[in-house]
N, C-alpha and C positions, 0 to 999 in steps of 0.2 A: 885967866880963868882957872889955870893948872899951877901945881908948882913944880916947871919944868926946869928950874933956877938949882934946883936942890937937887937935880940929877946930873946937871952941869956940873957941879960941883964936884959931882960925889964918881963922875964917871970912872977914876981910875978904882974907886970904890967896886964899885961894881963890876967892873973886870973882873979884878984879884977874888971877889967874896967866895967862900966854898962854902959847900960844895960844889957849885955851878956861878956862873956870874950870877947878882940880885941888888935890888938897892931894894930897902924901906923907906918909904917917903910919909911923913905925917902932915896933917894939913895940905891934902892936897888940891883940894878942889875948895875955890872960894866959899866961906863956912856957911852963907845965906842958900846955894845951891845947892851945897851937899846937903843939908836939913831939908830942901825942898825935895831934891833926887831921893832919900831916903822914904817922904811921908806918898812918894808915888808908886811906891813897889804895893802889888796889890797884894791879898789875902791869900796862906798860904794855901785854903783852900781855892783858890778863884778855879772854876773848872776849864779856865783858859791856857792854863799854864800843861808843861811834859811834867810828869810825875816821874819819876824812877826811883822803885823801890825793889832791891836784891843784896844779893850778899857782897859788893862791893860797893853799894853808893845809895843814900836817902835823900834825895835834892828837888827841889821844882827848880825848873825853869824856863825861858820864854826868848825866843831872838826875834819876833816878829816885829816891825816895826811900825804897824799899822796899829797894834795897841798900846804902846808906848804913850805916855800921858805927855804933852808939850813942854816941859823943862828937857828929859827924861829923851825923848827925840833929838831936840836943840844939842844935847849936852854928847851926844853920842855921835850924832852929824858931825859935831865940830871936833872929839878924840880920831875921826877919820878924815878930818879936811886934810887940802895940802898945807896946811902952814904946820899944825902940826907933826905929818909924819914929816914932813919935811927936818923940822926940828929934830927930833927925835936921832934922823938919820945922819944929823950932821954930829949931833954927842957923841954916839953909838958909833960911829964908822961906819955902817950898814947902808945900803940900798933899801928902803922899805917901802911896802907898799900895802895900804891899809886894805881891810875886809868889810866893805861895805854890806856883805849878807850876814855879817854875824855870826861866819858858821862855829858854832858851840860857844856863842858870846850871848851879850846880854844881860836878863836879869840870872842871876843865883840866889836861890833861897835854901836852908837848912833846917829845919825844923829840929822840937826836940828830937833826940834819938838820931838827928842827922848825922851820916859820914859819908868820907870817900877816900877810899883803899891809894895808896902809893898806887903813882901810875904814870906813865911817859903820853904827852898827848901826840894825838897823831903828827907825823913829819910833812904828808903832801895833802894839801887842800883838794878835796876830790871832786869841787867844782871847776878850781884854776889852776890847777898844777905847779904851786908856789911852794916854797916848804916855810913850815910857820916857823917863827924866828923868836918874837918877841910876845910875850904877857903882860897885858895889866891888867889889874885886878883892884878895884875899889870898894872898899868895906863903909858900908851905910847904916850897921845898925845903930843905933843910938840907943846911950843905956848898958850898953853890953859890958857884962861883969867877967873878969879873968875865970872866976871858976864857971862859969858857964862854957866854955872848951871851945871848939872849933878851931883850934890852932893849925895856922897854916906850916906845913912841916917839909922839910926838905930835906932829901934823900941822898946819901952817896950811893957809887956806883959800884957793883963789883964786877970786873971787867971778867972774871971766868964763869960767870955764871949770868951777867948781864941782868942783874938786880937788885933792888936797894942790898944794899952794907948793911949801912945805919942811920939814924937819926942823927942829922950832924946839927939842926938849928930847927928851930920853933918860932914863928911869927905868930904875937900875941895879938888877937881881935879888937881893933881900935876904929871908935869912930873916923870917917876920915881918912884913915890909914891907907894908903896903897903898895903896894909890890909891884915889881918892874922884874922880870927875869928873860934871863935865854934857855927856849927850851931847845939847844942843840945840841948839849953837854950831857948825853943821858940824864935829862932833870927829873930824878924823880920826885914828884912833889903830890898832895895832898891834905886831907885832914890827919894832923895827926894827934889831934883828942875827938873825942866824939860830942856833939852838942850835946848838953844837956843842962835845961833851962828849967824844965818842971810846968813848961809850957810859958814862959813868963818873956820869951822873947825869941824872934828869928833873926837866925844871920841872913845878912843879906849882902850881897854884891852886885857890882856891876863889871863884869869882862868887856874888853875888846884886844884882839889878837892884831900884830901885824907881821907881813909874810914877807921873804926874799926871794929872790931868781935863787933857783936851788940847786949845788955843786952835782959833780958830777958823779959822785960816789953818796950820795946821799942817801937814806934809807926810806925806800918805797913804803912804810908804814902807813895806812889808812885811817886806821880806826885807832882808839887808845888802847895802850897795853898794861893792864890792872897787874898787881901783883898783890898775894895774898895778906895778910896783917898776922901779926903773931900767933895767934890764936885757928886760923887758920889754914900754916902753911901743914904739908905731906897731908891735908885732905882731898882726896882723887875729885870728889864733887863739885868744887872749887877750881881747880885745876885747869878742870873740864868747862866750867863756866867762864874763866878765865878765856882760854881758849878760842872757845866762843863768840865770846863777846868782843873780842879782837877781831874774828873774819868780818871780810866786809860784807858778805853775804849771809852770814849764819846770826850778827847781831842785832838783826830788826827783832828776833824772839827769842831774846836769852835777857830782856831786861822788861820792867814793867813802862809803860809809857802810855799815856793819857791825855786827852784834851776837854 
């Protein structure tokens, strides 16, 4: 159903890629499914979905699995069965073990004017005490034009200030397309164009994460930690919502969020 063939492959790829391990996978999911997965993401107003709109991030999206349409379920069930992480883990060298709640997986939507700031996603699952390890990320929109933006952007690290460098690579938005990375390499990753469609189409993805038994020096991180965009780094009000929106307890009201 995957093309788990092409990361086999490509494993020592993925090791070595920088800024952080990553592979590009195109064609990943059989092309009859991915057309079907794609026409089930709902509307980007559906008032089912989280909404988040502030100054790091314009996205809907949905981990519930009781509104999931029936491909869309099927198709998610089985990126977290045993046979696949099983897979996964023997490529990879990893111990892994899938996230059956979804936490921050799911649907992704972008709308025009969509973005999302460089950011490290959290390191401990704050339901299971696992540290996340591994991303995939599956791009569904069909149609989607290079200058309509959304590119997925990958971040070096700068180790005395522990924040992006630079833009070392750009993943162009392809149907089908998916991305595999480790987030344990300070990954800082994100949008790093901003949609803009003219209203003529939404990005859309599908997430699911998988977690490791997590070392012993590992970084107790909860929540993600945003960093500013060009435009607006040394602004204090920013800074401060950054901040923010990183405690675990001060981010339920520093972001817009909606059902």
């Amino acid at each position: 159903m995957i093309n788990l063939d092409f990361l086999e492959k490509e494993a020592a790829t993925f090791q070595s890629a920088k800024p952080f391990p990553h592979l590009i996978i195109d064609d990943f999911v059989d092309e009859s499914i991915a057309v079907t997965l794609s026409s089930e993401f709902p509307n980007i107003d559906d008032a089912g979905l989280f909404s988040y709109s502030n100054p790091l991030e314009k996205k809907s999206a949905l981990n519930d699995w009781n509104r999931f349409p029936s491909t869309t379920y099927k198709f998610l069930e089985y990126l977290c069965s045993e046979s696949v992480v099983a897979r996964l883990s023997q490529i990879l060298g990893i111990k892994l073990y899938p996230d059956f709640g979804l936490h921050g997986g799911g649907w992704h939507m972008h709308p025009d004017g969509g973005k999302l700031n460089p950011h490290l996603d959290y390191s401990i699952h704050p339901k299971l005490g696992l540290q996340r390890r591994i991303n995939l990320i599956i791009y569904l929109s069909q149609d989607w034009q290079p200058d309509f933006g959304g590119h997925f952007g990958l971040w070096s690290n700068d180790p005395k200030t522990s924040s992006p460098l630079r833009l070392e690579s750009e993943v162009e938005i392809k149907f089908n397309r998916a991305v595999i990375f480790d987030t344990t390499f300070m990954s800082w990753h994100g949008l790093s164009r901003q949609v803009s469609t003219d209203g003529k189409n939404i990005r859309k993805s599908l997430a699911v994460y998988y977690l490791c038994d997590p070392p012993s020096d590992v970084a107790s991180r909860e929540r993600a930690l945003y960093a500013p965009t060009e435009d607006q780094k040394n602004n204090p009000e920013i800074e401060d919502f950054i901040r923010k929106r990183a405690d675990s307890q001060l981010y339920k009201d520093h972001y817009v969020s909606k059902k």
